[in-house]
PATORDREN-893141 format. One line per 2 residues: number of its first residue (from 1); for each residue x negated, y negated, z negated of C-alpha. Coordinates in steps of 0.1 Angstrom, whole numbers, plus 5000, padded with zeros to 4 digits. Each point is the difference from the previous one (the first is absolute). Example, Ala and Ser with C-alpha at 12.3 -4.5 7.8 and 13.67 -1.06 7.14 Angstrom:
1> 4877:5045:4922  4986:4966:5007
***
This chain:
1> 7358:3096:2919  5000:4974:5029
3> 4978:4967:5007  5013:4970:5017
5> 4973:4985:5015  5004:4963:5010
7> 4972:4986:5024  4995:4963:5010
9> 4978:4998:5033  4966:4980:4997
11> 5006:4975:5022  4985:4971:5009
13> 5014:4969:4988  5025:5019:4983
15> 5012:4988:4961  4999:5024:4972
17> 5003:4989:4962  4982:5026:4980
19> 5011:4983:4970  5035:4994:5006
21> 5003:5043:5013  4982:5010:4968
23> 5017:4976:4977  5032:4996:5012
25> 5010:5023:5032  4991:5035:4985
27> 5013:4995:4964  5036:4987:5018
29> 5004:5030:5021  4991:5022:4965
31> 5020:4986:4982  5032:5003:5023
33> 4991:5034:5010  4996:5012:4962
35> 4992:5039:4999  5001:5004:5032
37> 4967:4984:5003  4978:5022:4976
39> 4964:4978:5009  4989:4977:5027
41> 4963:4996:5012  4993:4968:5019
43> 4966:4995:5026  4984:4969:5005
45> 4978:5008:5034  4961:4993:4996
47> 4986:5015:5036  5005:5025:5028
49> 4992:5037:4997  4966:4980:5015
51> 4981:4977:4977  5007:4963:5012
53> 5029:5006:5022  5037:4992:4989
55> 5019:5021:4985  5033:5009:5023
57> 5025:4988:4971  4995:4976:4976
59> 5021:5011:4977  5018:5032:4985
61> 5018:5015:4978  5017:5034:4990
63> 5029:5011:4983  5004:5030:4982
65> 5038:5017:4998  5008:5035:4991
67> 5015:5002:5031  5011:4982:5031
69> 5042:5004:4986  4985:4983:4971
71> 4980:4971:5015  5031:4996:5026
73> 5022:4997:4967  4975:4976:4981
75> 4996:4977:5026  5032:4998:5026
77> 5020:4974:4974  4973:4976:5002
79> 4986:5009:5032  5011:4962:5015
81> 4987:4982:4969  4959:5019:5002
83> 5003:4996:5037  5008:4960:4997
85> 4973:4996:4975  4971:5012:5025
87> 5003:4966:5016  4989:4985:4962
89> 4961:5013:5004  4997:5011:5043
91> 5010:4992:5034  4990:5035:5009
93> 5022:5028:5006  4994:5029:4981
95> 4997:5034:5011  5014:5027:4982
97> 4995:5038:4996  5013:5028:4974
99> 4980:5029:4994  5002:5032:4981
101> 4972:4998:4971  4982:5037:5005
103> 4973:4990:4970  5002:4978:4975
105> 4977:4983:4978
***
């Protein structure tokens, strides 16, 4: 199994609709991706890894795949619609990594 994770830096000044990436952003790029997408988590940042300091992104989220053939699969023919819908909820650019998931829940 892989995770996408997708990271938008916490930066100041910087516009990021929670709402609209919960409620509108995340179910879009489910639905198009159908099984390839098996879950997605998303993090809403609440403080640094030290109480009272910002947290380095303000947002997150993570997508689960069997594997990266499948993810590629699920989300390359609507890669250019996802990607023009991040300007809907952020100025921010996102930044992206894909991991191996060693444990689960």
């Amino acid at each position: 199994m892989i995770k996408v994770s997708v990271m938008y830096p916490n930066t100041p000044g910087a516009r990021f609709d929670h709402d609209y990436y919960r409620d509108t952003h995340m179910p879009l790029l489910k639905e198009r991706m159908g099984d390839a997408c098996l879950y997605y988590t998303i993090d809403k940042a609440i403080s640094g890894g030290v109480p009272e300091t910002p947290a380095p992104y303000i947002a997150m989220c993570h997508i689960f795949s069997e594997s990266l053939e499948a993810f590629q699969a699920g989300i390359a023919p609507h890669a250019e619609e996802i990607v023009a819908d991040i300007a809907n909820y952020t100025d921010l650019s996102p930044v992206r990594q894909i991991s191996e998931v060693v444990v689960g829940h």
